[in-house]
C-alpha positions as CSV (number, residue, x, y, z in Angstrom):
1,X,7.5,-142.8,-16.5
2,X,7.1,-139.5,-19.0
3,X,7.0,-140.2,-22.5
4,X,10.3,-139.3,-22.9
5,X,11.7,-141.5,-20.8
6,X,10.0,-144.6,-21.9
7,X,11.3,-144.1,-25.4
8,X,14.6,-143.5,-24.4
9,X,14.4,-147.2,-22.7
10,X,12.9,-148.6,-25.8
11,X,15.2,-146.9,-27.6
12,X,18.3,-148.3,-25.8
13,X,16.8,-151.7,-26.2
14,X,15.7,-151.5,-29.7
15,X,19.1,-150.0,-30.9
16,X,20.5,-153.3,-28.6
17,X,18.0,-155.7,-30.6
18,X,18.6,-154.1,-34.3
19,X,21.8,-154.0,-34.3
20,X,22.3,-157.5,-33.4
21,X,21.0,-158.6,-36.7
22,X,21.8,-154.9,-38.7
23,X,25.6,-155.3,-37.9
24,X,25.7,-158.7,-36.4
25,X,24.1,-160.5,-39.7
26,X,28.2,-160.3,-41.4
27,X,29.5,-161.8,-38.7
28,X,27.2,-164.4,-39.1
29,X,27.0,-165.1,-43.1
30,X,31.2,-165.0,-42.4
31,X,31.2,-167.6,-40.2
32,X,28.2,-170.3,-41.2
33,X,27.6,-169.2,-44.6
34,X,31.8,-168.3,-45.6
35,X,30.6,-165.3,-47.7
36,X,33.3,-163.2,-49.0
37,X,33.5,-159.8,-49.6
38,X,31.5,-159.5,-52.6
39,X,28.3,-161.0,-51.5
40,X,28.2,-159.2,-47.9
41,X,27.8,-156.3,-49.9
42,X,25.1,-157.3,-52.0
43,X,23.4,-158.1,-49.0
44,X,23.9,-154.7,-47.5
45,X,23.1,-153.1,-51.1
46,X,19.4,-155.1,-50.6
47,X,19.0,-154.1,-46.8
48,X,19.6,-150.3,-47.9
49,X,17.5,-150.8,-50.9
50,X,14.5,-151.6,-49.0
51,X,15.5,-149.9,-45.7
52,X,15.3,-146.5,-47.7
53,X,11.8,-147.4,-49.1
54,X,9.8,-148.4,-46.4
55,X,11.2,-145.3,-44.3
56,X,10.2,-142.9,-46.6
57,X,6.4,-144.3,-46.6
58,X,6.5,-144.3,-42.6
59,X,4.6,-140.7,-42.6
60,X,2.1,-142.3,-44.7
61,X,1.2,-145.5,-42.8
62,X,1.0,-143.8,-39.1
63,X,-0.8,-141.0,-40.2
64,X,-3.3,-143.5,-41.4
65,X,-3.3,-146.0,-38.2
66,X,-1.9,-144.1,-35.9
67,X,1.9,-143.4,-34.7
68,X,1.7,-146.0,-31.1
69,X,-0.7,-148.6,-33.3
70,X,1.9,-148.8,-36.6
71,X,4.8,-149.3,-33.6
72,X,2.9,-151.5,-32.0
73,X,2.4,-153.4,-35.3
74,X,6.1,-153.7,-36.4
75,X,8.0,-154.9,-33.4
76,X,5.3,-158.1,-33.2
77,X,6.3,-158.7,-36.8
78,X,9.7,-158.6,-35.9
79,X,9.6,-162.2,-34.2
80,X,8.4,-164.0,-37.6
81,X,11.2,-162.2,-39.4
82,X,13.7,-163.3,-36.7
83,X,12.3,-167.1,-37.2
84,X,13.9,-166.2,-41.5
85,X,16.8,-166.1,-40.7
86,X,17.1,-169.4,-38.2
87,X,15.9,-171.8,-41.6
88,X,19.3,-172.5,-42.1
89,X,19.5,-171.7,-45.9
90,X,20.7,-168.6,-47.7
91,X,17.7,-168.0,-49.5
92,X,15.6,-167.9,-46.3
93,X,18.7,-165.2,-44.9
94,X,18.0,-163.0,-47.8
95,X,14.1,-163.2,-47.4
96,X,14.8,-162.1,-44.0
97,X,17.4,-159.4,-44.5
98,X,14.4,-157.9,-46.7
99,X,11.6,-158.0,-44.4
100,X,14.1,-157.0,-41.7
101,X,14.7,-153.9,-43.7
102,X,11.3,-153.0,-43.9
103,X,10.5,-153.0,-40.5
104,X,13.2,-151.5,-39.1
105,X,12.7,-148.6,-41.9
106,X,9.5,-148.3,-41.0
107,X,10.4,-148.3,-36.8
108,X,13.3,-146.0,-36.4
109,X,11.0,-142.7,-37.9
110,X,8.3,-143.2,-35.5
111,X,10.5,-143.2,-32.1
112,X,12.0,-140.0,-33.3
113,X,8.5,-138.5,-33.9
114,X,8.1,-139.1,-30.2
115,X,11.4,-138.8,-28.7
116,X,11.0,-134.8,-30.1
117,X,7.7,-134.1,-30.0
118,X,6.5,-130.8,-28.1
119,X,10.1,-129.4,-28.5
120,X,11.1,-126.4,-28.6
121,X,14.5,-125.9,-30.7
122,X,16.3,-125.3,-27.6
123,X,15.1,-128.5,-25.9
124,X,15.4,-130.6,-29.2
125,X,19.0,-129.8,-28.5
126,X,19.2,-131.7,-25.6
127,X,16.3,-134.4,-26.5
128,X,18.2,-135.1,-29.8
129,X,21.2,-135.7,-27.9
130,X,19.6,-137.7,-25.1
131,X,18.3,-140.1,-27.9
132,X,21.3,-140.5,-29.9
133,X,23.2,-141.3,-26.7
134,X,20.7,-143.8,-26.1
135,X,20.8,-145.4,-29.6
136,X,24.7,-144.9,-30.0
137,X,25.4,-146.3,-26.4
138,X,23.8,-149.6,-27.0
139,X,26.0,-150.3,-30.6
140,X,29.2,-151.3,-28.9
141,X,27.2,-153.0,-26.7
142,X,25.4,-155.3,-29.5
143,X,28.7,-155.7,-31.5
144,X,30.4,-156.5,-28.2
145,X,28.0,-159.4,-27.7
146,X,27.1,-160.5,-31.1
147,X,30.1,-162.0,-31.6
148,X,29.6,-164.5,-28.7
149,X,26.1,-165.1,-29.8
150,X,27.5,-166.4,-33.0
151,X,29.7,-168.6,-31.3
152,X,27.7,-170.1,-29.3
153,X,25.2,-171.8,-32.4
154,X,24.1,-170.5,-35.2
155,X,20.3,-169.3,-33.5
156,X,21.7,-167.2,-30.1
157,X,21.9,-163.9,-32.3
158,X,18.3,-163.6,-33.0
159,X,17.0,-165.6,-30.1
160,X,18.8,-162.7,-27.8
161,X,17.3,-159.7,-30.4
162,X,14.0,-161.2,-30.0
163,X,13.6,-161.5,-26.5
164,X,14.9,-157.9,-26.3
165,X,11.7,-156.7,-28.5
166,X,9.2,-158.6,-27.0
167,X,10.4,-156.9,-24.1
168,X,10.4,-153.5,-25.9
169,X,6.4,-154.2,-26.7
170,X,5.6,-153.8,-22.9
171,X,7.1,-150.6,-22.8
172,X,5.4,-149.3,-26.2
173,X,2.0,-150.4,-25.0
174,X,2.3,-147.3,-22.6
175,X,3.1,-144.5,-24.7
176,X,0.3,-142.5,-25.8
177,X,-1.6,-142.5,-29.3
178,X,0.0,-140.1,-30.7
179,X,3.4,-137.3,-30.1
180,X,2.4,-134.2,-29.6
181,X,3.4,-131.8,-31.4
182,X,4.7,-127.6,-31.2
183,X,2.0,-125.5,-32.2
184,X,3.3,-123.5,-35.2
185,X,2.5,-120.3,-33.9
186,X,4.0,-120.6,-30.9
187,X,6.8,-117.9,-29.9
188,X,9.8,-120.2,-29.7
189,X,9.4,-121.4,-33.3
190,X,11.9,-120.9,-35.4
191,X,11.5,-117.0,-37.6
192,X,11.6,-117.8,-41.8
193,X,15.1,-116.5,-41.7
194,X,16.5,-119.2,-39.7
195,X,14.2,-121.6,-41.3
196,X,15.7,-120.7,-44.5
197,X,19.2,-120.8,-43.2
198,X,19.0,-124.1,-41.5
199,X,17.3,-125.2,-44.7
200,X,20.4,-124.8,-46.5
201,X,22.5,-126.2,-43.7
202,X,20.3,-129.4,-43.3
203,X,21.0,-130.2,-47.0
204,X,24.1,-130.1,-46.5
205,X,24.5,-132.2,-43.5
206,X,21.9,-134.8,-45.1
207,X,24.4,-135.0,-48.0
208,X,27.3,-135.7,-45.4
209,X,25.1,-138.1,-43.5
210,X,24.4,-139.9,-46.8
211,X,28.4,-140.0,-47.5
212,X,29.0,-141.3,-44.0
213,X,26.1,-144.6,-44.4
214,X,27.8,-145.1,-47.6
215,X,31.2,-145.8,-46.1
216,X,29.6,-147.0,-43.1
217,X,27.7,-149.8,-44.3
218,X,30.7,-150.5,-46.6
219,X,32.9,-150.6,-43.3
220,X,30.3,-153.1,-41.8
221,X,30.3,-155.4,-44.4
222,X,34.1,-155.3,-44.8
223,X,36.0,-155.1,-41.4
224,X,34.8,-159.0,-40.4
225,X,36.1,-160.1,-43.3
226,X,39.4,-157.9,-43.1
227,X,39.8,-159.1,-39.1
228,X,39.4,-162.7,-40.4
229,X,42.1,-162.2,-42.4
230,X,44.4,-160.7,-39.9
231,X,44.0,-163.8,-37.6
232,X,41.4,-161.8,-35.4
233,X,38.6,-164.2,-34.0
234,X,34.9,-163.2,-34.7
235,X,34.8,-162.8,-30.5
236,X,36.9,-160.1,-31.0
237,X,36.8,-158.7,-34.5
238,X,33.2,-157.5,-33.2
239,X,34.1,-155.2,-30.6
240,X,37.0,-153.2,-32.9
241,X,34.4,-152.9,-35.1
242,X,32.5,-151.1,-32.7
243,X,35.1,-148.4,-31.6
244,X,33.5,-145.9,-35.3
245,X,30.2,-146.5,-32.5
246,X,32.2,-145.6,-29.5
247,X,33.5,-142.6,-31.5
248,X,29.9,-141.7,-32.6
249,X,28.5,-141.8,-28.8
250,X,31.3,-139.8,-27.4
251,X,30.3,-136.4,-30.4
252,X,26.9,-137.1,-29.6
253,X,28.0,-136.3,-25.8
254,X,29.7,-133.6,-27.1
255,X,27.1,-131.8,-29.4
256,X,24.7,-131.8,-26.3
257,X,26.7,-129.7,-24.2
258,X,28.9,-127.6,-26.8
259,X,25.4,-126.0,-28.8
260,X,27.8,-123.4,-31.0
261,X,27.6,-125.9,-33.8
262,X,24.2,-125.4,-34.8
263,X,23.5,-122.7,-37.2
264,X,27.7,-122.5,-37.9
265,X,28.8,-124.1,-41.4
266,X,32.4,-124.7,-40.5
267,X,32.0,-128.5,-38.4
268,X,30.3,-128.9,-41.8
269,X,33.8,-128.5,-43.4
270,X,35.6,-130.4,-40.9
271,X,33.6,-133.1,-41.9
272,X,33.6,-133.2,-45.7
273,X,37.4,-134.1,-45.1
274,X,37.3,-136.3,-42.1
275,X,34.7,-138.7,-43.6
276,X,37.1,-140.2,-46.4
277,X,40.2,-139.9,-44.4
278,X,38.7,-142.2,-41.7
279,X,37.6,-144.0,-44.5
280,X,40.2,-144.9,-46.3
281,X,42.5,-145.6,-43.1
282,X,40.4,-148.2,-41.7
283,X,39.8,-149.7,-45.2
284,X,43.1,-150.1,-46.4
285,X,45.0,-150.0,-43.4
286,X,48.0,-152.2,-43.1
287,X,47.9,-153.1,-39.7
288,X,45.2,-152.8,-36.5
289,X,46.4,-149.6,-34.9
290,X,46.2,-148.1,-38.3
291,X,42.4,-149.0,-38.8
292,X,41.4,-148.1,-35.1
293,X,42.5,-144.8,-36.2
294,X,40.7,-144.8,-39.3
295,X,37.6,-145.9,-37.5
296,X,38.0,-143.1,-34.7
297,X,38.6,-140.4,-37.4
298,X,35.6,-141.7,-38.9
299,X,33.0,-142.3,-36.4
300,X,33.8,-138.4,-35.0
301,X,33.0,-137.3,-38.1
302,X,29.8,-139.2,-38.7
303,X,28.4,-138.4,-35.2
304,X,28.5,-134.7,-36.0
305,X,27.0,-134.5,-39.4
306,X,24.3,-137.2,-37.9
307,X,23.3,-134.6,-35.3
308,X,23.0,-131.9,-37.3
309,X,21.0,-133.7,-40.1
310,X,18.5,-134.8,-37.4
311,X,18.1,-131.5,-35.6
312,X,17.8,-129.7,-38.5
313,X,15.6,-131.6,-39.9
314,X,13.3,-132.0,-36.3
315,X,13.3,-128.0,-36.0
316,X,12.3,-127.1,-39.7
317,X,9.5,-130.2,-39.7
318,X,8.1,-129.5,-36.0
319,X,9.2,-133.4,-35.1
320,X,6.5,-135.0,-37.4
321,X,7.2,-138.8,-38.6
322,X,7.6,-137.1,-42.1
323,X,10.9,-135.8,-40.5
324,X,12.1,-138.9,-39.3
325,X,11.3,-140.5,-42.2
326,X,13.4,-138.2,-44.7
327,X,16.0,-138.6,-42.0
328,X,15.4,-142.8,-41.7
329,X,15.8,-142.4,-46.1
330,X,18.6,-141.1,-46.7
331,X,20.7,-143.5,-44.2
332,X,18.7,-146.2,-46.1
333,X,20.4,-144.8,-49.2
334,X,23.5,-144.8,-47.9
335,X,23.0,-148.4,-46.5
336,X,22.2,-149.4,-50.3
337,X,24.9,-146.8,-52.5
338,X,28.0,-147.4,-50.2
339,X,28.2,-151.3,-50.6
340,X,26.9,-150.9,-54.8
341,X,29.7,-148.6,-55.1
342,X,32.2,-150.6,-53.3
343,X,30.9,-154.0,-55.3
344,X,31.6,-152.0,-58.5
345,X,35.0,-151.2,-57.6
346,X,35.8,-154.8,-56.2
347,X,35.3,-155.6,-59.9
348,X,37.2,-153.2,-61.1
349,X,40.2,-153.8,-58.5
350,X,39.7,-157.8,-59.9
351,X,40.0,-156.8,-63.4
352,X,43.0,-154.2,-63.1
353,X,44.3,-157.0,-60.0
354,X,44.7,-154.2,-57.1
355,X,41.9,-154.2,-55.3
356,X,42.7,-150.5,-53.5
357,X,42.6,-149.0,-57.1
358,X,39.4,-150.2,-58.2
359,X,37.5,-149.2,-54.5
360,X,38.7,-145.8,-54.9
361,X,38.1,-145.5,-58.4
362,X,34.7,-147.0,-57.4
363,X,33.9,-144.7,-54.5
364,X,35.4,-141.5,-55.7
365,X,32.2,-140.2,-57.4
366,X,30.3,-140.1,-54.2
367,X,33.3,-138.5,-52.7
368,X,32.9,-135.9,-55.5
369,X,29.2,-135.9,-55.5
370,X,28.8,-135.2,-51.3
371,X,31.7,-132.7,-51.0
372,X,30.0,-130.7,-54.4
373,X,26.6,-130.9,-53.1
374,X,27.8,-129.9,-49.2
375,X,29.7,-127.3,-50.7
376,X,27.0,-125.5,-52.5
377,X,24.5,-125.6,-50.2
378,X,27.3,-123.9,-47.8
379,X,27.8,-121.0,-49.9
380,X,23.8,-120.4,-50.5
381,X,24.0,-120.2,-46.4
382,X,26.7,-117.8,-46.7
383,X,24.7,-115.6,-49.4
384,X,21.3,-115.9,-47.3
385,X,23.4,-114.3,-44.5
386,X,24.3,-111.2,-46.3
């Protein structure tokens, strides 16, 4: 097996294994622990809080161990922090949605160093796409089985996760040292004038991406609860949760084999409005059909500015861990701002009794803030061009 290819399979797995207790973990405090809305997102405000940290440090660590050694490293400790979360006590959960966190931040930056190393920016094209296929793929797949995990005792969900890592360590022990990496001279690298134009244009995706983990996370924490309600057992509340991942999957198909997105700034636009549309439709939707299409509007829309933020970032950083792990940070930050924001305006909604009004009220400035901050890094693009 090439490189490549053995990352792509630890990929699929890994995706499989964290998103059993990323996603999976609200199911789970839903059922045994009967959180309510309110303290899901707390919990996801502390996973982002800590996810964010340790990815941005990533560079720092592999550079110092090395890339295969650090990975290594982090998927063993994965099976103490699965054994957390099994002691049956909310205080142990929390402990291990932390060190979870961590390692996971820590992880993700590392396989994309690899997965795009020795591209060219016409290849990272088609790697970037092969890998978020791979990651995406496996979502709907975890959520589709987490649910049934859960139902089974109150253990299966990490039991399953862990057996899928240990199995993901066999694979890692045959990956080289280190990725290799595009020599900076070579004739394929990017010229300074598309450097600086995709400069501009990954800002603006990253601020996108960052507005899409914010309602994401917000979404993750919420829909189980929001199912419940509308008499929809966890069994099934955990695969229409998954359809924003189905949606994500099928524009990273897409973006591989339409490539007139990159260097364009209009799918930018598109985005800045379907990201709070999708939103708000699976949020406050009165009915299921309404948020499926909330959650379809939505997940399109995060796929593409999740593609572009990645490949943008891959090209201008020559797929160093350094680019993975600004990438890995500012989903962490959206993991950690989305749910804070929401919390906020579940307070408000409580004190002004409509719960819609205090969300939006509560969300609005990052609605504000993303579409600002996409906006003017659009028009420096536009101005670099003339």
């Amino acid at each position: 097996m090439t490189t490549k290819q053995i990352i792509l399979l630890v990929t699929f797995m890994e995706s499989i294994a964290t998103i059993l207790v990323e996603r999976g973990i609200y199911f789970y405090t839903e059922k045994f622990y009967h959180f309510e809305k309110i303290h899901n997102l707390l919990l996801a405000f502390l996973f982002g809080l800590f996810y964010a940290g340790a990815a941005v440090t990533t560079e720092r660590i592999s550079s110092r161990f090395g890339e295969k050694r650090t990975l290594l490293a982090i998927m063993l400790l994965h099976i103490p922090m699965l054994v957390l979360f099994q002691a049956g006590n909310s205080s142990m959960l929390i402990l291990g949605t932390i060190f979870s966190a961590i390692l996971y931040g820590f992880k993700w930056p590392i396989i994309e160093s690899f997965m795009m190393s020795g591209d060219t920016p016409n290849i990272a094209i088609k790697s970037i796409g092969r890998f978020n296929v791979s990651w995406s793929c496996s979502v709907p797949i975890a959520l589709l089985i987490a649910g049934r995990l859960i139902d089974i005792n109150h253990w299966a969900l990490f039991a399953v996760s862990g057996i899928i890592t240990l199995i993901s360590i066999v694979f890692v022990t045959l990956l080289p040292p280190k990725p290799t990496h595009l020599s900076e001279d070579h004739p394929e690298r990017p010229v300074e004038e598309t450097l600086s134009s995709y400069r501009s244009l990954l800002t603006a995706s990253r601020w996108l991406m960052f507005c899409s983990y914010c309602f994401l996370w917000t979404l993750a924490a919420i829909l189980p609860i929001i199912f419940n309600r509308m008499q929809v057992s966890v069994t099934y509340a955990s695969p229409l949760s998954s359809i924003i991942d189905v949606m994500r999957a099928t524009m990273f198909v897409l973006c591989q084999f339409w490539t007139a997105w990159h260097g364009r700034k209009m799918p930018l636009v598109l985005i800045m409005a379907g990201l709070p549309l999708g939103f708000v439709l699976a949020m406050f939707g009165a009915n299921i059909p309404v948020i499926i299409l909330g959650e379809i509007v939505f997940g399109l829309s995060a796929g593409m500015c999740y593609y572009a933020a990645l490949y943008y970032a891959m090209v201008i950083k020559n797929a160093s861990v350094e680019a993975g792990g600004a990438h890995e940070g500012v989903i962490g930050m959206g993991f950690a701002v989305g749910p804070m924001l929401t919390a906020i305006g579940f307070w408000l909604g409580t004190a002004w009794k409509s719960e819609i009004l205090g969300i939006m009220v509560g969300v609005s400035p990052l609605i504000i803030l993303c579409t600002f901050k996409t906006t003017k890094n659009l028009i420096n693009k536009v101005k670099e061009n003339k």
